[in-house]
C-alpha positions as CSV (number, residue, x, y, z in Angstrom):
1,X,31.3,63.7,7.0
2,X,33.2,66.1,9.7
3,X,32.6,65.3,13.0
4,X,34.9,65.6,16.2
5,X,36.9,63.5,17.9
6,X,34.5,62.6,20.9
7,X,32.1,61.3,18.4
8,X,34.8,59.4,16.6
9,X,36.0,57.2,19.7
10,X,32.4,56.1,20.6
11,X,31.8,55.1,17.3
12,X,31.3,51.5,16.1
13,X,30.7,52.5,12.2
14,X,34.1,51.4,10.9
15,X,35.4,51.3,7.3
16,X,33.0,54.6,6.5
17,X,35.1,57.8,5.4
18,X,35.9,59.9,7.8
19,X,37.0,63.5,8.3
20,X,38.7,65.0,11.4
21,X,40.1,68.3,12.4
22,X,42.7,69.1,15.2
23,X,46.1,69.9,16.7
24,X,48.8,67.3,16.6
25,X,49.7,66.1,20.1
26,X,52.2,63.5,18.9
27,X,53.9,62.4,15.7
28,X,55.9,59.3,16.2
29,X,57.6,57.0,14.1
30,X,56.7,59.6,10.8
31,X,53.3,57.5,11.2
32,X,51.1,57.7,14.3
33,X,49.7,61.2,14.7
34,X,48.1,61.8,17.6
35,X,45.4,64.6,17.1
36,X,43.0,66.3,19.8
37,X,40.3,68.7,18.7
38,X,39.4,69.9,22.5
39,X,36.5,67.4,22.6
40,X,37.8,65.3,24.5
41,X,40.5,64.6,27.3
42,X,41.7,61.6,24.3
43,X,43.2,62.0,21.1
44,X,42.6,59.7,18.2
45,X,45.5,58.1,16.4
46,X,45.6,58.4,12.6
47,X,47.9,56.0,11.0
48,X,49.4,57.7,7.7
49,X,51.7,55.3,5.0
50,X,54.6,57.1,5.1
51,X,56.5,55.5,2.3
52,X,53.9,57.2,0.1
53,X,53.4,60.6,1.8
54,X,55.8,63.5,0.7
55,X,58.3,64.1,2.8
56,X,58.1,68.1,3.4
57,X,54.5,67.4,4.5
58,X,55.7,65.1,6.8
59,X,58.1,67.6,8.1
60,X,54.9,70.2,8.6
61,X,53.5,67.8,10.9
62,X,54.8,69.0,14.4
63,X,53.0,69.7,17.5
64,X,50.4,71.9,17.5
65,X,50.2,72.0,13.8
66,X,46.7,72.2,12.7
67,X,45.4,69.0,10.2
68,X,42.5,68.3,8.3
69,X,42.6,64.6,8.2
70,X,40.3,62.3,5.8
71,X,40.7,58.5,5.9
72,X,38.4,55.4,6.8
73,X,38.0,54.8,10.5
74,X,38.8,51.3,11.5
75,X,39.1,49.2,15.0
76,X,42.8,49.6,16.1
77,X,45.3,46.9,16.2
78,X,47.4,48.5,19.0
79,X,47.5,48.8,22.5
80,X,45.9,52.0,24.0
81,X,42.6,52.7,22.0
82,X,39.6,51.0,20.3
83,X,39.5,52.9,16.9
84,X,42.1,54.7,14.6
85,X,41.8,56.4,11.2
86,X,44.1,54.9,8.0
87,X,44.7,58.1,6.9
88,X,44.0,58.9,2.6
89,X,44.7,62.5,2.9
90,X,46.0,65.5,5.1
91,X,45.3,69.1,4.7
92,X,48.0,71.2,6.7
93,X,45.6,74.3,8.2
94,X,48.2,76.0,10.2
95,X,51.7,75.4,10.6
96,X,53.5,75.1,14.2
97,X,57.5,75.7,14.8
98,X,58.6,73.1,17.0
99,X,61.7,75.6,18.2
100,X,59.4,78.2,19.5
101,X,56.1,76.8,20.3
102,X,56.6,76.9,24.1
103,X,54.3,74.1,25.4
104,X,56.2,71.0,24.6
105,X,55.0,67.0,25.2
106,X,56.7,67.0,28.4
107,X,55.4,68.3,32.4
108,X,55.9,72.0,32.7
109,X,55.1,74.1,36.0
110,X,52.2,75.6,36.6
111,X,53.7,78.9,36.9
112,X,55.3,78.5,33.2
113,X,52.1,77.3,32.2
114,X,50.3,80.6,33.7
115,X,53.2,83.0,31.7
116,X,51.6,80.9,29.0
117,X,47.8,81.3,29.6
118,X,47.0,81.9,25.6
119,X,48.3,78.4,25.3
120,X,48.1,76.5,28.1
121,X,44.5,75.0,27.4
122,X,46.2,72.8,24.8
123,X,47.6,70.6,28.0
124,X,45.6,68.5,28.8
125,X,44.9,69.0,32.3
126,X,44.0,72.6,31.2
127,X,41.6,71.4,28.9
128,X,40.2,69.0,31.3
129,X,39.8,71.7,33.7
130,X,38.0,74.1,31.2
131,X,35.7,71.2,29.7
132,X,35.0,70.8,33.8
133,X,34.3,74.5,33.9
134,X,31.8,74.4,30.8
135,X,29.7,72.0,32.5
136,X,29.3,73.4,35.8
137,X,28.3,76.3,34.0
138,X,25.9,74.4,32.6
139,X,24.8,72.6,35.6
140,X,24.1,75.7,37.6
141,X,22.0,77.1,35.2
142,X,20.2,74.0,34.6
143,X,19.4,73.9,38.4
144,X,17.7,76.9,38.7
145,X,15.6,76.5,36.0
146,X,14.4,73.5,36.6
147,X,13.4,75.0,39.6
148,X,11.7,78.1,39.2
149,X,14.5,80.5,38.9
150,X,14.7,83.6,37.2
151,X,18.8,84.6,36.2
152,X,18.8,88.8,36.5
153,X,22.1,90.7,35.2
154,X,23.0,92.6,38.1
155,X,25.1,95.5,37.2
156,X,28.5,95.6,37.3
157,X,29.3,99.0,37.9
158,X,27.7,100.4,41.6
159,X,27.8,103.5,43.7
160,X,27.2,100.5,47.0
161,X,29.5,98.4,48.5
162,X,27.8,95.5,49.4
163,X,30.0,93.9,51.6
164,X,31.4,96.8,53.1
165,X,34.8,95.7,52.5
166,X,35.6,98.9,51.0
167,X,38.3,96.7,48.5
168,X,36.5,97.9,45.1
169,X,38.0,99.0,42.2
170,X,36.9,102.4,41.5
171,X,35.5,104.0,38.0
172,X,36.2,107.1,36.9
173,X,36.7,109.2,33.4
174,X,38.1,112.8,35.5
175,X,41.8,113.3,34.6
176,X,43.9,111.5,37.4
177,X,46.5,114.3,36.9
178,X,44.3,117.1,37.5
179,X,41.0,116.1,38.8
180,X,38.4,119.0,39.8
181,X,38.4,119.9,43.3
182,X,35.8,120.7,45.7
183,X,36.6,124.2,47.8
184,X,37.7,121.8,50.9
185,X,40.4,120.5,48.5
186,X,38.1,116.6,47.7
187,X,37.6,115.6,44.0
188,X,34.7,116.8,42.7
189,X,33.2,113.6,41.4
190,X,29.7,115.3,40.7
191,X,31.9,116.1,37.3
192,X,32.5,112.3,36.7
193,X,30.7,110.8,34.1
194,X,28.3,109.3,36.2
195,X,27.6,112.4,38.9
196,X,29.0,110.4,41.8
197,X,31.5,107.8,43.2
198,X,31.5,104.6,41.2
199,X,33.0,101.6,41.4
200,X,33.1,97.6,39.9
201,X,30.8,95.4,42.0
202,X,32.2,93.1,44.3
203,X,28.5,91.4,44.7
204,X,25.3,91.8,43.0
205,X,23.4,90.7,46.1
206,X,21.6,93.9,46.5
207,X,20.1,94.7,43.4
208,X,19.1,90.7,43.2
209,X,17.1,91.2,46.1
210,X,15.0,94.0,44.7
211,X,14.1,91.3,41.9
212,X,13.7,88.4,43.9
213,X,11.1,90.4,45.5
214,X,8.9,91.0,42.9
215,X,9.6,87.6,40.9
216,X,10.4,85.3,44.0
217,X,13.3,83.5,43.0
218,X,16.4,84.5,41.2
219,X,19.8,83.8,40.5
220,X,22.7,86.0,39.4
221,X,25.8,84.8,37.6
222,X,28.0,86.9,36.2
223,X,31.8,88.7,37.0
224,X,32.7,90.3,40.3
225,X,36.3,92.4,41.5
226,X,37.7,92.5,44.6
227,X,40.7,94.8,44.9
228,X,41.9,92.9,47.6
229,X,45.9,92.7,47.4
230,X,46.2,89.1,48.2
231,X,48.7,86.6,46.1
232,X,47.2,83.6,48.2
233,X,45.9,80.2,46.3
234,X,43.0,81.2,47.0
235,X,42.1,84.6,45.9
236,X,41.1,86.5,42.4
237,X,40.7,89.9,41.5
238,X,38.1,88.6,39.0
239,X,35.5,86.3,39.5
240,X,32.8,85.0,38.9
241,X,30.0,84.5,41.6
242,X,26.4,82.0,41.7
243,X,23.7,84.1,44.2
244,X,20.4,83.0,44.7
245,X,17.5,85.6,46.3
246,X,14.5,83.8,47.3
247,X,11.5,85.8,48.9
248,X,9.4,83.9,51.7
249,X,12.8,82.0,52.4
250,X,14.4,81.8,55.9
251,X,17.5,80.6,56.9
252,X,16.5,76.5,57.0
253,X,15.2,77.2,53.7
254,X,18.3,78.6,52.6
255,X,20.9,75.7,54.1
256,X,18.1,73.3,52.2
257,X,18.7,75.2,49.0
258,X,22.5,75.5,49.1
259,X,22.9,71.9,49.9
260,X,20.9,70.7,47.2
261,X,22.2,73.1,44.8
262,X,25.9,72.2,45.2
263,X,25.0,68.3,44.9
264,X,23.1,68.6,41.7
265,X,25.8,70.2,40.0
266,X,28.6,68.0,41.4
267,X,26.5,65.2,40.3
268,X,25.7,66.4,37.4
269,X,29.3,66.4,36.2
270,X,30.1,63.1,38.0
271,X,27.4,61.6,36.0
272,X,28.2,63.7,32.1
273,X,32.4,63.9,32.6
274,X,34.1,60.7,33.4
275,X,37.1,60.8,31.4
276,X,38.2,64.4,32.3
277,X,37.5,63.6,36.0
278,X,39.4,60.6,36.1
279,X,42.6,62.2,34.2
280,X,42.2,64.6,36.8
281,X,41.6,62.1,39.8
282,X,44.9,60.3,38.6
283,X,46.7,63.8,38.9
284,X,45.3,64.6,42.2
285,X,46.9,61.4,43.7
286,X,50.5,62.2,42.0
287,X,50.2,65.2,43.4
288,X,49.4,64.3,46.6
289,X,51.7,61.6,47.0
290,X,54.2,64.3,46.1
291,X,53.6,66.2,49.7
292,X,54.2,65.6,53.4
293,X,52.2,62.5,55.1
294,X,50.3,65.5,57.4
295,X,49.1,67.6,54.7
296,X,48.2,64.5,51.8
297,X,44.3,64.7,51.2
298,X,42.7,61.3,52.7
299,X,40.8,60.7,49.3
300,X,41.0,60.8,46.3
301,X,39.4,63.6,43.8
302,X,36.8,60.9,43.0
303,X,36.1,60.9,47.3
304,X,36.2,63.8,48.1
305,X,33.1,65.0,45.0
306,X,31.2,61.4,46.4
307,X,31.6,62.5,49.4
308,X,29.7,65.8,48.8
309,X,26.9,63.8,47.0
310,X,26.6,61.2,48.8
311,X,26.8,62.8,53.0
312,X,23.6,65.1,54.3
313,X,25.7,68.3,55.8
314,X,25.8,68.1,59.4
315,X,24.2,71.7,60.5
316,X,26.3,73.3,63.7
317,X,25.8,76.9,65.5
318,X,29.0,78.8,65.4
319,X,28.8,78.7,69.3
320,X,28.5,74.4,68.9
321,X,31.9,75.0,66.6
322,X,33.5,77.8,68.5
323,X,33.3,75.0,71.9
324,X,34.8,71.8,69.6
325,X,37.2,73.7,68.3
326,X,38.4,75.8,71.5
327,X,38.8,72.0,73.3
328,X,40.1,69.9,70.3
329,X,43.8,69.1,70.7
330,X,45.1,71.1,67.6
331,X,44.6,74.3,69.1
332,X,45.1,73.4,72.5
333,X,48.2,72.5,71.6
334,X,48.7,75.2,69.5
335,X,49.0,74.0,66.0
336,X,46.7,76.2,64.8
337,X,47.8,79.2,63.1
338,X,45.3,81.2,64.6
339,X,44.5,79.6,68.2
340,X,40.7,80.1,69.4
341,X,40.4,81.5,72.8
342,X,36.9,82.8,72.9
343,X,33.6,83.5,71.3
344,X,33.6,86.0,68.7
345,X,36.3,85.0,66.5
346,X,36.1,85.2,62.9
347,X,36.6,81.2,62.2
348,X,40.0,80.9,59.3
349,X,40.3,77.8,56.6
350,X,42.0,75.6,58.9
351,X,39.4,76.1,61.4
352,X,36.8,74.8,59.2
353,X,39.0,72.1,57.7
354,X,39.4,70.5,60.9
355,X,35.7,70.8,61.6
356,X,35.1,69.3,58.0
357,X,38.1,67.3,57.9
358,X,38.9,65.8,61.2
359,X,35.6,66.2,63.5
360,X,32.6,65.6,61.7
361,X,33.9,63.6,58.9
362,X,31.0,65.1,56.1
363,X,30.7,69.1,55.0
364,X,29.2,71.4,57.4
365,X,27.0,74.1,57.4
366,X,27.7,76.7,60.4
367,X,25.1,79.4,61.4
368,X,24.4,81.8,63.7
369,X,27.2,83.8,63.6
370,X,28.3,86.9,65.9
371,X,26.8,90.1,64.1
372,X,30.0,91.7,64.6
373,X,31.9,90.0,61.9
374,X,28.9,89.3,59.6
375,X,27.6,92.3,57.2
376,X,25.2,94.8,58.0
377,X,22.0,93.3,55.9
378,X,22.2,89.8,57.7
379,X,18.8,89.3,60.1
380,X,19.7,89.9,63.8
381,X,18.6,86.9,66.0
382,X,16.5,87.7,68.9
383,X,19.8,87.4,71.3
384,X,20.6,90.6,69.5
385,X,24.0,89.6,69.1
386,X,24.1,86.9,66.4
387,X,22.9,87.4,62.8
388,X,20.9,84.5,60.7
389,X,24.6,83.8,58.8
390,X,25.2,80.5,57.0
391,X,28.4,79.6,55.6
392,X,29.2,76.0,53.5
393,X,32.5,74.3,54.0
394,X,34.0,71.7,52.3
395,X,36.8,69.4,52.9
396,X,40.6,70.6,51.4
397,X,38.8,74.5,50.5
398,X,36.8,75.3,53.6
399,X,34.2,77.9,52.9
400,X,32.7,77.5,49.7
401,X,29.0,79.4,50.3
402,X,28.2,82.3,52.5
403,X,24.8,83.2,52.5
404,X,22.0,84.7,55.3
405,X,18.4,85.2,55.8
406,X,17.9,89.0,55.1
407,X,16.9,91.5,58.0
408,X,13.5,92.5,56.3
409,X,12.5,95.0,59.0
410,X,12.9,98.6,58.3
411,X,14.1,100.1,61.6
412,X,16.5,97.2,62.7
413,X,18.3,97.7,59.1
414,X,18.7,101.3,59.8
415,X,20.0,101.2,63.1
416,X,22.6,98.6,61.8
417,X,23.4,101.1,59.0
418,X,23.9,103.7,61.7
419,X,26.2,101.9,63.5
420,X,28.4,100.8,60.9
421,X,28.1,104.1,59.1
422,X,26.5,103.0,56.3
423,X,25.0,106.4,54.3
424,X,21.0,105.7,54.1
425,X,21.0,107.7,51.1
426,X,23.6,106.0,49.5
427,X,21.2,102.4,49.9
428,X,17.5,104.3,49.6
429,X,16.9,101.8,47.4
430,X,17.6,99.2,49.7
431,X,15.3,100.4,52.4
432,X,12.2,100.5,50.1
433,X,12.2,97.4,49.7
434,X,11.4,97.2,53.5
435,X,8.9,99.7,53.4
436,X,6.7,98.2,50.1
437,X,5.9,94.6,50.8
438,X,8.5,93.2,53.2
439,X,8.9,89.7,53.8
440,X,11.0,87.2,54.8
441,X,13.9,86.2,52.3
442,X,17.1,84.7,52.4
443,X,19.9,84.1,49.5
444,X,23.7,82.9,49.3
445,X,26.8,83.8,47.2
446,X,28.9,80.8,45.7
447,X,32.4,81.6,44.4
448,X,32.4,79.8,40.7
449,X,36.1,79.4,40.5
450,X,36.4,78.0,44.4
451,X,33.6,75.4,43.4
452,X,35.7,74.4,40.0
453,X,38.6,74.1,42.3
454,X,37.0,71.7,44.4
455,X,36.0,69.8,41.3
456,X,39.0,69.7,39.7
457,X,41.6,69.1,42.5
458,X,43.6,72.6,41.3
459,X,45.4,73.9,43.9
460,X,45.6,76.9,42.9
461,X,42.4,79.3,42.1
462,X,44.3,80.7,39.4
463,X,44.8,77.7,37.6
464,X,40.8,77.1,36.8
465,X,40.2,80.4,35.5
466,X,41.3,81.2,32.2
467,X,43.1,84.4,32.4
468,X,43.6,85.1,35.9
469,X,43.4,88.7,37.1
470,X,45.8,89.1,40.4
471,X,48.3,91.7,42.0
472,X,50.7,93.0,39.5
473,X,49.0,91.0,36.6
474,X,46.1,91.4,33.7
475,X,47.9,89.6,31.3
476,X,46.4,88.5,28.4
């Protein structure tokens, strides 16, 4: 009976016949093969008697050759596993040339390895990050239905701009060489295929409110673009976002929700993925001990997710952090990158690293932030010059979630539209929902691929994706 190689390593049934497909990892001595079928972070040894195995088959069996092995399974007599197979017969599936295939059992860069994206999930850390990946999908979909969530598709392609960025990538069928014109010389994009200016969503926020209130809670989960032309380590052109819209919500409800949300999932993984995390814990601490005393992590992968689980998020107004971080020796002494001097500035990563880091020793949640750096759909406070803004941060990645309580009253909305020059008839939609029914309601946006990062230890984003779109590159 077939069965992969997960199963095979927990099993205690030895002496039955076995059957086991995979890619060779290893073959040493022309008698251990070492086979992985992408079940598992391990590979199961199969022990073949080479005196009595032809020798061009044995020459076929190179790394990253695909096998069909059959052979009793049996409790090993080396060092290094608990069970083997004594191999009886191998099937060669799919040949592999040692002189070309380009990932070889040895440590190659993760820039190589990115040139090398089709193939790269065949390393093991790769394949431990995308097995992490899997089940955080899982995770966050398990969440919200357990409790009470609806997931809605938001669309992908939008006339709105949620975030008012204006970094979208636009859609459009009109010949780019000779585009009609409008008589004052514009394209004319009322002869696009869709009437009007379109573009690929960089949130579906928006159109997940309009559902969450009518259903009362919902959860998106699906692609988003950003044309933003940044190379950092922590930026995609493509990714993938979690947002929650809850109607009858405010903003303690929402901080409730986020943290609850991000420790479920971490512990679900910390509870169904031991042997990929601790590969990857072991890396994390080579890596680390690989850099400067300053900028080495002070825990381990293992740590730093416990440390999530295990700490309630200390809660802090932007104007609490704005004073800590103003007086706190880094920045009077100006090792900060970007020194705070007063109130209103938008907070950077290793502003909310130290706060998370160095300060309050736990993740934070920060709120009440100055409406002028916040979007226009956040709630104003009663000060009229904060907005009901919540941002998550977490130690070595900073902000994680960014969420708000919603303004739900009509006029306040559109005199913040006004003043940012947001086009009322572009968002019509928008308003009605403050016209029909309004209510209080509050949501949050999770990057996917920053909260895999944090899982995983990968410092780079582009590294836990698994064909990163980027400046200059759609590979693949």
């Amino acid at each position: 009976m077939q069965k992969n190689v997960a199963e095979l390593l927990q099993s205690d049934q030895f002496l039955q016949e076995v059957q086991i497909k995979g890619w060779v990892r290893t073959f040493r001595a022309n008698r251990f093969i070492a086979l992985n079928d992408g079940s598992t972070i391990k590979n199961i040894q199969c022990v073949i008697d080479f005196e009595n195995t032809d020798e061009s088959l044995l020459k076929r069996i190179t790394t990253s050759a695909a096998l069909s092995i059959t052979g009793t399974l049996v409790e090993s007599q080396g060092k290094g596993q608990r069970v083997e197979i004594n191999v009886s017969n191998i099937e060669i599936l799919g040949d592999s040339n040692p002189d070309e295939y380009p990932i070889q059992p040895k440590k190659h860069s993760f820039e190589f390895l990115r040139e090398n994206a089709h193939l790269r999930v065949r390393t093991n850390t790769f394949s431990a990050v995308m097995r992490l990946r899997s089940a955080l999908s899982f995770a966050v979909h398990k969440y919200f239905t357990e409790n009470g969530f609806y997931n809605f598709h938001a669309p992908i392609i939008t006339g709105s701009d949620a975030e008012g960025a204006g970094e979208m990538f636009k859609i459009s069928t009109l010949d780019p060489k000779n585009p009609p014109k409008k008589e004052n010389g514009e394209i004319d994009f009322s002869k696009d295929f869709f009437g009007k200016e379109t573009n690929i969503t960089v949130s579906g926020q928006l159109e997940a409110e309009t559902y969450a209130m009518a259903l009362g809670k919902v959860y998106t989960f699906g692609p988003t673009f950003r044309a933003e032309n940044s190379n950092t380590t922590r930026h995609l052109a493509e990714f993938w976002m979690i947002e929650p819209e809850v109607a009858f919500m405010d903003l303690d409800g929402n901080m409730d929700l986020a943290e609850d949300f991000i420790k479920s999932v971490l512990k679900y993984v910390l509870d169904n993925c031991k042997n990929d995390l601790a590969f990857l814990d072991e890396r994390f601490v080579k890596e680390e001990s690989t850099k400067p005393q300053l900028q080495r992590s002070e825990m381990s992968l293992l740590e730093k997710l416990n440390f999530v689980v295990d700490n309630q998020f200390k809660r802090v107004s932007y104007t609490e952090a704005i004073d800590i971080l103003r007086n706190c020796k880094p920045n009077k002494k100006k090792k900060f990158q970007y020194i705070i001097n007063e109130w209103g500035a938008d907070l950077q990563s290793e502003h909310e690293r130290f706060l998370v880091e160095k300060h309050f020793k736990c993740p934070v949640i920060l709120f009440d932030y100055p409406a002028t750096i916040k979007a226009f759909y956040m709630r104003l406070n009663d000060d009229g010059k904060t907005v009901r803004a919540m941002d998550v941060l977490f130690p070595g990645i900073g902000e994680i979630v960014g969420g708000s309580q919603r303004e739900e009253r009509y006029d306040v909305l559109v005199e913040k539209m006004k003043a940012l020059d947001i086009d009322e008839k572009e968002l019509w939609w928008y308003l009605d929902l403050r016209k029909f029914g309004t209510a209080v309601h509050s949501g949050f946006g999770l990057g996917f691929e920053r909260l895999v990062q944090f899982t995983t230890g990968m410092g780079n984003i582009r590294d836990v994706i698994p064909f990163p779109r980027t400046p200059q590159n759609a590979e693949f």
